[in-house]
Steps between C-alpha positions, in 0.01 A plus 500: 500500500312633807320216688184686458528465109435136588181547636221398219230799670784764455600364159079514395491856648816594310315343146167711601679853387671324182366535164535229231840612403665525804317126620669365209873664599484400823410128402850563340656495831522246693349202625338590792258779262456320179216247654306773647595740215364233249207426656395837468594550161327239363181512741265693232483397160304635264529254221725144521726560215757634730521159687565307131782735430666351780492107346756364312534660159500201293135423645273786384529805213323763354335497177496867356187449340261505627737589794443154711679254759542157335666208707752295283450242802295350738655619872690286696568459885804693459271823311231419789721564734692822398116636423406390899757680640342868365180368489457414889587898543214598320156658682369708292462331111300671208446235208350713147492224229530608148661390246809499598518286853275249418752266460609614829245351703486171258833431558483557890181302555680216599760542811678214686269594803258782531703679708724572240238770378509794737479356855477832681246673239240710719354744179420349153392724203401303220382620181379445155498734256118559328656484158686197545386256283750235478702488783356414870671446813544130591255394737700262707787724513240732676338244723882486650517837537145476736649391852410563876746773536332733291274808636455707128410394208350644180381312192414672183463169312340455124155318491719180414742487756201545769346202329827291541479595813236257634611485853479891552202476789795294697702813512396547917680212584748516248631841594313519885689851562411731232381824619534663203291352193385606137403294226357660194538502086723718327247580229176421672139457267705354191385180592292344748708447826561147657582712838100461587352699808510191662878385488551871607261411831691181565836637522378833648328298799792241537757784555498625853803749553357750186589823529512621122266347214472603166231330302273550206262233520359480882190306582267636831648227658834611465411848637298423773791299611733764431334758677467334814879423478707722807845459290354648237640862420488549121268382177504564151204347230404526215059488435561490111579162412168389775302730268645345169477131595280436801131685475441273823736789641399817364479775777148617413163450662371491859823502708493263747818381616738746656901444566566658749870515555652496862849585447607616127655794509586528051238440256542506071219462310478477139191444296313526147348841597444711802128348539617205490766568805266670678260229525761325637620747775092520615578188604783573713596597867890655428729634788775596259760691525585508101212492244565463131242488236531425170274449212561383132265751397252270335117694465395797502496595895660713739696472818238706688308241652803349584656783695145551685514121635848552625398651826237227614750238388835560650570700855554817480710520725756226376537621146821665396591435181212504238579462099243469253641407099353510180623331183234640296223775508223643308587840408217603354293615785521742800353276704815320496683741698526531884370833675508516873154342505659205417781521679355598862426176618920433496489751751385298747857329503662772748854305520599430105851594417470366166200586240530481134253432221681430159249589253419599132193730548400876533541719818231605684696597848539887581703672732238495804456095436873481483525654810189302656696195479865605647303632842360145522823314430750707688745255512580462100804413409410427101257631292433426157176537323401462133812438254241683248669519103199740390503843396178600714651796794456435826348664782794482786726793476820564709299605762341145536870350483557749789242378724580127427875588599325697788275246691748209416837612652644135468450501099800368335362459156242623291309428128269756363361678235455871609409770333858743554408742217381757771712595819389571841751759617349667827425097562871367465573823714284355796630142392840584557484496878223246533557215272838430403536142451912394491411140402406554123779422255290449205142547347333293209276763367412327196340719242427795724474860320764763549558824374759714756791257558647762676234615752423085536775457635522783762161381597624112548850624643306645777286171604753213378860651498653181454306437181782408236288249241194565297383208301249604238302299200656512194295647217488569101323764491637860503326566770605210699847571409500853617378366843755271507799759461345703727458287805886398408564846549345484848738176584786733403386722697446284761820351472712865484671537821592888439112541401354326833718724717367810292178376587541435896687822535203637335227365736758577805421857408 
């Protein structure tokens, strides 16, 4: 073997470009790659069973109903240590309890020496499922798992395992390196949540190296302190369980305190409605660079006020990425809808790459508000706006979709409901040498309306000739069915190498 073969940085660099399968092989080898080979093999685990299957045989089985681990044995120092020598590989452990590995963690709750348990562990993921009714993970087994080394962890306990949990508010000095922290339910409002606001603070204010936090229960406290916090980059809450549990909290009233954050750079938000969030945001100074917003739908209100706040509460200059979701909306109205007078103020955001608003509601936006909004955002990379499932037509034609693919050059993707049913042929003409985009692969065009598959796709050939995938809404109607074949017919199109060179040799002329 070549001396350099021997070196550990060469043999790391060699394991870089290996996948799974190949790791394994070469563990095969010799001696001199197995260590390093096995270290990375069993680095990331996303559940523990794997580690059982290595103890002795006569120690554990499998019941096939209701499909669970059982342990004919306690474990000896013999099992302890064939377990430790996997185990101290590990940095990267997911722990789901179900049914199925509770006895898992019961029967592992009790090592020689707490190093037995994962050493080396830097990233814990444990959860509870919210149906889970009979089966919890062991709380001491856990409280082993919570050492110094570790700088992620996630909880997504049950309401009873937070309550066994009594030394939770310790977890700063338990675990003085976590940067990246989230502790929520699985099921949240089903019961009322031990996790209190003010545990949330504590922990929150006792970690110092946070760069991630995902929480749905913060106090002020815990975002003042957040938002004067430098390693902070990226935050994720929740406002519905304050609203269903803690009036004291409700974001409603004269708005008095503001967080303003020095250094995040990602914000999620998730609340009972979009009044409710924007509230909430009022009360906010945000230099992000991502933005998501979503609301539960709860009420009967709108995300227009919303979207007008957004200017005043983040810089505009910062934003990139903005996404605004929707589980549920009100239908009935037309004042549900967004027109461009509702959508100007996003304008003011001159460097997002990103912009979609995931919706159930009708569509007000024409082609000259279309086009409105790709001059202000000239650097779009992904558009998507209103995943509408009604039958209402709307008012952006393929000349719209050619002025969005005109002002955005960078556009990779694209979701829209257009009107295609009449075609702009002296326009595609002009289009042909002005506005071909090479990026586009595929459009989601959702329910839009076709009629000429044929002179569709001459017209999209000429802006997007890499186009090869349509996605579409599926329908059971006849109508919707007929629009369906026909923009299927425009993929084949599309996708007809003998047709596209018809078609350049025919604008060459």
């Amino acid at each position: 073997m070549h001396p350099c073969l021997r070196l550990g940085e060469i043999i790391q660099i060699i394991l870089s470009y290996l996948d799974l399968k190949a790791t394994t092989s070469l563990a095969r080898t010799c001696q001199t790659f197995q260590e390093p080979s096995l270290n990375i093999i069993w680095s990331k685990l996303d559940n523990i069973t794997p580690l059982v299957r290595t103890l002795p045989p006569d120690l554990w089985k499998i019941e096939k109903y209701p499909n669970k681990y059982v342990f004919a044995r306690p474990m000896g120092l013999e099992d302890w240590t064939i377990f430790h020598r996997n185990a101290r590989r590990v940095r990267s452990l997911r722990l789901l309890c179900h049914r199925g590995t509770s006895a898992i963690f019961t029967s592992l709750s009790a090592p020689p020496d707490p190093s037995y348990l994962f050493p080396n562990l830097r990233q814990l993921d444990c959860e509870e499922s919210y149906d889970n009714h009979d089966d919890y993970i062991n709380v001491t087994f856990l409280r082993h798992l919570l050492r110094p080394s570790l700088v992620s962890l996630t909880l997504q306990l049950s309401p009873r395992t937070y309550r066994t949990m009594t030394d939770l508010q310790s977890l700063p000095i338990t675990c003085p390196q976590i940067k990246q922290l989230s502790v929520y339910e699985p099921c949240p409002g089903q019961e009322e949540s031990p996790i209190t606001p003010d545990i949330i603070s504590q922990i929150i204010r006792g970690c110092h190296h946070l760069q991630e936090v995902t929480c749905n229960r913060p106090s002020d406290h815990a975002l003042h302190h957040m938002a004067q916090m430098a390693s902070l980059k990226t935050l994720s809450i929740d406002l519905g369980l304050l609203e269903r549990f803690s009036p004291s909290h409700h974001f409603r009233g004269t708005l008095k305190i503001e967080f303003s954050f020095v250094a995040l750079r990602a914000f999620t938000i998730k609340g009972p409605s979009f009044n409710s969030i924007c509230q909430f945001l009022k009360r906010c100074r945000l230099p992000v660079r991502d933005l998501l917003i979503s609301s539960d739908g709860d009420g009967d209100d709108t995300a227009h006020n919303l979207i007008a706040c957004l200017p005043d509460q983040c810089l505009n200059d910062a934003l990139v990425k903005l996404d605004i979701m929707d589980a549920q909306f009100d239908i009935s109205s037309q004042s549900q809808g967004f027109s461009i007078a509702n959508l100007r103020p996003l304008c003011a955001f001159t460097n997002l790459s990103h912009f979609s608003i995931s919706t159930i509601c009708w569509s007000l936006l024409d082609d000259s508000g279309l086009e409105e909004l790709a001059m202000a955002w000239p650097n779009l990379q992904y558009f998507q706006l209103m995943e509408t499932i009604l039958e209402k037509p709307s008012a952006i034609t393929l000349s719209g979709l050619g002025a969005l693919i005109k002002h955005c050059p960078r556009l990779g993707f694209i979701s829209l409901v257009i009107d295609a049913t009449v075609v702009p042929i002296a326009t595609s003409l002009m289009l042909a040498f002005e506005t071909r985009n090479t990026k586009i692969t595929a459009l989601d065009l959702g329910n839009s309306r076709i009629v000429s598959p044929e002179l569709v796709a001459a017209f999209l050939y000429r802006i997007a000739p890499n186009l090869r995938e349509i996605e579409t809404s599926l329908s059971s109607t006849s109508e919707g069915e007929r629009r369906v074949k026909n923009w299927a017919q425009v993929e084949a199109l599309m996708g007809d190498a003998s047709w596209r060179d018809a078609q350049a040799l025919r604008d060459s002329v």
